[in-house]
C-alpha positions as CSV (number, residue, x, y, z in Angstrom):
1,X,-9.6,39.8,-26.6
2,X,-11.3,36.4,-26.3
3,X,-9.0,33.4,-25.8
4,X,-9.8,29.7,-26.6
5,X,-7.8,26.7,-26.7
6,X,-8.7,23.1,-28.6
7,X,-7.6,19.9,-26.9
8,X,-7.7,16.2,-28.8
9,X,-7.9,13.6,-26.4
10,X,-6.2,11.2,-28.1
11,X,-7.9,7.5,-27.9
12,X,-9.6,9.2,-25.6
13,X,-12.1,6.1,-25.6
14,X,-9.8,3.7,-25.3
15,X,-6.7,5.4,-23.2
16,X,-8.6,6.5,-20.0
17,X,-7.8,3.5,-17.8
18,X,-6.6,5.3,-14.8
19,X,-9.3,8.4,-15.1
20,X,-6.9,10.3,-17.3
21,X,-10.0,12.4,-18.5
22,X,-9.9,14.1,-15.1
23,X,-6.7,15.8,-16.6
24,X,-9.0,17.5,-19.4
25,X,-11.4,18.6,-16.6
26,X,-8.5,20.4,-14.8
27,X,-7.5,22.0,-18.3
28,X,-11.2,23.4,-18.7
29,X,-11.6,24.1,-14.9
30,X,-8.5,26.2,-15.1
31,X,-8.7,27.9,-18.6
32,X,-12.1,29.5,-17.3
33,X,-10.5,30.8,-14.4
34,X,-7.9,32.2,-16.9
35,X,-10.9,33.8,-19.2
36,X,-10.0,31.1,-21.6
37,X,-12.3,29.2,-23.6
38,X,-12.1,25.6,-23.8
39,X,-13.5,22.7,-26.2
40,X,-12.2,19.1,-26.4
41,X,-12.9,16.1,-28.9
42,X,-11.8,12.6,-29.0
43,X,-9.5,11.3,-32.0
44,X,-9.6,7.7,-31.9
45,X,-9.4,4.6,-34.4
46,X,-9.3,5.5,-38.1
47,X,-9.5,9.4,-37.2
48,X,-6.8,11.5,-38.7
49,X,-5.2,14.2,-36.4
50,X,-4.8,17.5,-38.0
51,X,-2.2,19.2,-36.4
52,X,-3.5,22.8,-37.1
53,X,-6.8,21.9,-35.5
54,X,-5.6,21.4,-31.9
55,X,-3.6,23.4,-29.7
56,X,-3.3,20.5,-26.5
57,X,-3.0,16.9,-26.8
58,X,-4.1,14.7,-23.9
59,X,-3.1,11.5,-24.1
60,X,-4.0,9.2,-21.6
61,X,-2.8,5.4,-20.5
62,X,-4.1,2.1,-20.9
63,X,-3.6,-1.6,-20.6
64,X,-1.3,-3.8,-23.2
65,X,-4.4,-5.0,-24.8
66,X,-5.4,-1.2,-25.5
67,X,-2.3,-0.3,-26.1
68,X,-1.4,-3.1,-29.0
69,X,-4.2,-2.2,-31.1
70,X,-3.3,1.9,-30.9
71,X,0.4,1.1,-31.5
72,X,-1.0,-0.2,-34.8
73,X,-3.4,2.5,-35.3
74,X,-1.0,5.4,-34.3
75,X,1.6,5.1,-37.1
76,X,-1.1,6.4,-39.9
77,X,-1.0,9.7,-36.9
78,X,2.9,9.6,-36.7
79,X,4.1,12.5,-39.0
80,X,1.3,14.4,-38.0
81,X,1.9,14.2,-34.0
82,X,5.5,14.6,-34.4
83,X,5.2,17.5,-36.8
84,X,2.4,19.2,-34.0
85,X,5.4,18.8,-31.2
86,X,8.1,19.7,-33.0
87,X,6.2,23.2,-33.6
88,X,6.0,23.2,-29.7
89,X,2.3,22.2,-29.8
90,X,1.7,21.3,-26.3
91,X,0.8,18.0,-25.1
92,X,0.2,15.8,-22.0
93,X,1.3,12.5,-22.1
94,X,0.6,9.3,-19.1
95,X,2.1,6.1,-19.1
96,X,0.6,4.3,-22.1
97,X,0.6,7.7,-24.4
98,X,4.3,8.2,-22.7
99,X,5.5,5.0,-23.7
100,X,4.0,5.3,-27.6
101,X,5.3,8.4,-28.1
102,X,8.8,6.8,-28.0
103,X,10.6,4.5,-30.0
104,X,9.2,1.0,-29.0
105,X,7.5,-0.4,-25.7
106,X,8.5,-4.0,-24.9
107,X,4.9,-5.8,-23.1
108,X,4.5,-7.6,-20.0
109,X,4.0,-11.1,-22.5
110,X,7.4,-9.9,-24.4
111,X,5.7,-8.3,-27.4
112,X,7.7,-5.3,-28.9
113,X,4.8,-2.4,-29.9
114,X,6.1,0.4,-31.7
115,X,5.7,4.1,-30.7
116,X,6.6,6.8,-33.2
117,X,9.8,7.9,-32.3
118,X,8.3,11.6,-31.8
119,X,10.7,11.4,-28.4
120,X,14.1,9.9,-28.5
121,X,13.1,7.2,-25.7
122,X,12.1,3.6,-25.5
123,X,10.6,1.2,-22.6
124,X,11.4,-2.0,-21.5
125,X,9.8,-4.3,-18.8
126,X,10.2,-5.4,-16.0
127,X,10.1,-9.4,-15.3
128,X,7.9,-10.5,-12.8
129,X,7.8,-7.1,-11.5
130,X,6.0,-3.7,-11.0
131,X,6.3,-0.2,-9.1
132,X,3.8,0.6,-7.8
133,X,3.2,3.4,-5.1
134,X,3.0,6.9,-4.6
135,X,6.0,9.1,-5.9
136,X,7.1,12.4,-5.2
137,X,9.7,14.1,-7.4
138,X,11.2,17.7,-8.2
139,X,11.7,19.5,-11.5
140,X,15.2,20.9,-11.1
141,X,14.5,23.9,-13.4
142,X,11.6,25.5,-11.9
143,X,12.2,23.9,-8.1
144,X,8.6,22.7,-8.2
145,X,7.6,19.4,-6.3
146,X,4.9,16.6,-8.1
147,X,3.1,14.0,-6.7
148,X,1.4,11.2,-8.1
149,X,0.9,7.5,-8.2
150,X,3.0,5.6,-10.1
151,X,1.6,1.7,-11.4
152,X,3.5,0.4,-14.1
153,X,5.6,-2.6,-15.5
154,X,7.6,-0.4,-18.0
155,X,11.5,0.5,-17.5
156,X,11.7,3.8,-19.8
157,X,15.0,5.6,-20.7
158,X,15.1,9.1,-22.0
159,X,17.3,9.9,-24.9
160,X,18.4,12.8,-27.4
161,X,17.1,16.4,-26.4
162,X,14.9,14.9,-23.4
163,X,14.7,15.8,-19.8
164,X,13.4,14.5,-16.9
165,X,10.1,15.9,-15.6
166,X,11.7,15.4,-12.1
167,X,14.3,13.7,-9.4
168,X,12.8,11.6,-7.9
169,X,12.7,12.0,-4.4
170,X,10.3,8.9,-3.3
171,X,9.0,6.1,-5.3
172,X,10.5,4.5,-8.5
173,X,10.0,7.1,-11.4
174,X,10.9,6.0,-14.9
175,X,13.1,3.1,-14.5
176,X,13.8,2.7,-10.5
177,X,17.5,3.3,-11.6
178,X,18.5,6.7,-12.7
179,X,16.1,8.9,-10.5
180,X,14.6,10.3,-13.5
181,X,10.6,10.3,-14.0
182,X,8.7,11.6,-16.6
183,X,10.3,13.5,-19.7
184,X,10.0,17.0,-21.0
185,X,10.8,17.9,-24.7
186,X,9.7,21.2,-26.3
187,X,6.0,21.5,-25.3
188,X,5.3,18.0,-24.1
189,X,5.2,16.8,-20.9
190,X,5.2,13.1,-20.2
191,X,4.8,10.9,-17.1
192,X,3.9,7.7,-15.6
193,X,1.5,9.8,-12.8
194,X,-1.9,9.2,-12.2
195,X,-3.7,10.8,-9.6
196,X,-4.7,12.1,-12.2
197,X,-1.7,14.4,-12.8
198,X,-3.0,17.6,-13.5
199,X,-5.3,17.1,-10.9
200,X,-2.8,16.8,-8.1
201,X,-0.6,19.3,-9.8
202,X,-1.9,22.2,-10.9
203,X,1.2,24.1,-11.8
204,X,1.9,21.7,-14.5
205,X,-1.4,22.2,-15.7
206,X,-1.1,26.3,-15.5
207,X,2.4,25.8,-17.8
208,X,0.1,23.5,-20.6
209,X,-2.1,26.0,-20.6
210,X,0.6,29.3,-20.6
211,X,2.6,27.3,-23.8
212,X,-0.6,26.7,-25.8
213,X,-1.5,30.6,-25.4
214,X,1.9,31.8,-25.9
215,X,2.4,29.6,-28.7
216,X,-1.4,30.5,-30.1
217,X,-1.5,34.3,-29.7
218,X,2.3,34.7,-30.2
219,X,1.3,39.2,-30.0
220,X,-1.2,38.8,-27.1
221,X,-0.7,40.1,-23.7
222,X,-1.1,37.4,-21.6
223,X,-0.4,38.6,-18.1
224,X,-4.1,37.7,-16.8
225,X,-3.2,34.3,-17.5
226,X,0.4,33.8,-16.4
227,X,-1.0,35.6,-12.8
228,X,-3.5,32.9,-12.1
229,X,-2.4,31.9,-9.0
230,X,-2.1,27.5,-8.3
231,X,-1.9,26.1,-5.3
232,X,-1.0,22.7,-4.4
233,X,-3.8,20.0,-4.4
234,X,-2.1,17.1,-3.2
């Protein structure tokens, strides 16, 4: 049986600051290994999102200028997103994308921009202040260690039904306080890594990959995929 996979790159245009597309080639480069067939597109401005077109959303991070005008453009996308994750559509979500698909992200000038409360968390800021550096951090479930670079004035706090991608083990993760970075819920993953993510982690890649499939071909044998052997890339 043939296997393919759609991926929206969500503002894709205008979310790619830190070379977040990398995180699509990783996708593509490791869904052919799998035997899986690839495609992406970019929804941006004025595009709906049809939830039953896509099985991965990539959604990428961006500056506060970027990331006011998609905090106003996002809302006409909000119960589509939320009703794709809630029926454990996967998606990939860095620093901007992370912070929008919460309740409210509060900019380095003070200005509140509303997320869509898809996730139960919200972002403040820091004053005067940034983390910046590389981070290292385990996911206590699976005992897997990430890295990636962290560069970002936001102070996030996970809520209801959320949990940490990892402990952080060096660096500053979501808030510098809790030792929390990132956030999982249902299918999504969410972090404040660049690097870009996928690219330095290719586990968490192999598991985006794994949930679409599983969630896709619900009957299929999948054990040529969920063999494909990752190594670290750090």
């Amino acid at each position: 049986m043939a296997y393919s996979l759609n991926v929206c790159h969500l503002y894709g245009d205008l979310m790619n600051t830190y070379g977040d597309l990398g995180n699509i080639l990783v996708l593509k480069y490791l869904a052919n290994q799998m035997g899986v067939g690839l495609t992406s597109e970019v929804v941006s401005l004025g595009q709906p999102f049809d939830p039953t077109k896509y099985d991965i959303v990539v959604f990428g991070g961006g500056q506060d200028f970027e990331q006011s005008i998609v905090s106003k453009d996002i809302q006409t996308k909000k119960t589509a997103l939320t009703n794709f994750i809630e029926d454990n559509g996967s998606v990939v979500a860095i620093c901007g994308g992370y912070q929008l698909l919460g309740h409210y992200y509060i900019g380095a000038n003070g200005e509140k921009l509303l997320g869509i409360g898809a996730l139960d968390h919200y972002t403040d800021k820091q004053k005067d202040h940034r983390f910046i550096g590389n981070v290292v951090i385990e996911n206590e479930e699976t005992g897997e260690r990430y890295h990636g670079f962290e560069n970002h004035q936001g102070l996030t706090f996970l809520g209801k039904g959320e949990r940490p991608l990892g402990k952080v083990l060096e660096g500053h993760g979501n808030n510098g306080q809790d030792q929390t970075e990132g956030a999982i819920y249902k299918n999504v993953y969410c972090t404040y890594f660049h690097g870009p993510i996928l690219a330095r982690n290719n586990q968490i890649a192999k598991h985006v990959l794994v949930n679409a499939l599983t969630r896709k071909y619900p009957d299929a044998d999948l054990s040529q995929p969920e063999a494909l052997k990752v190594g670290d890339t750090f």
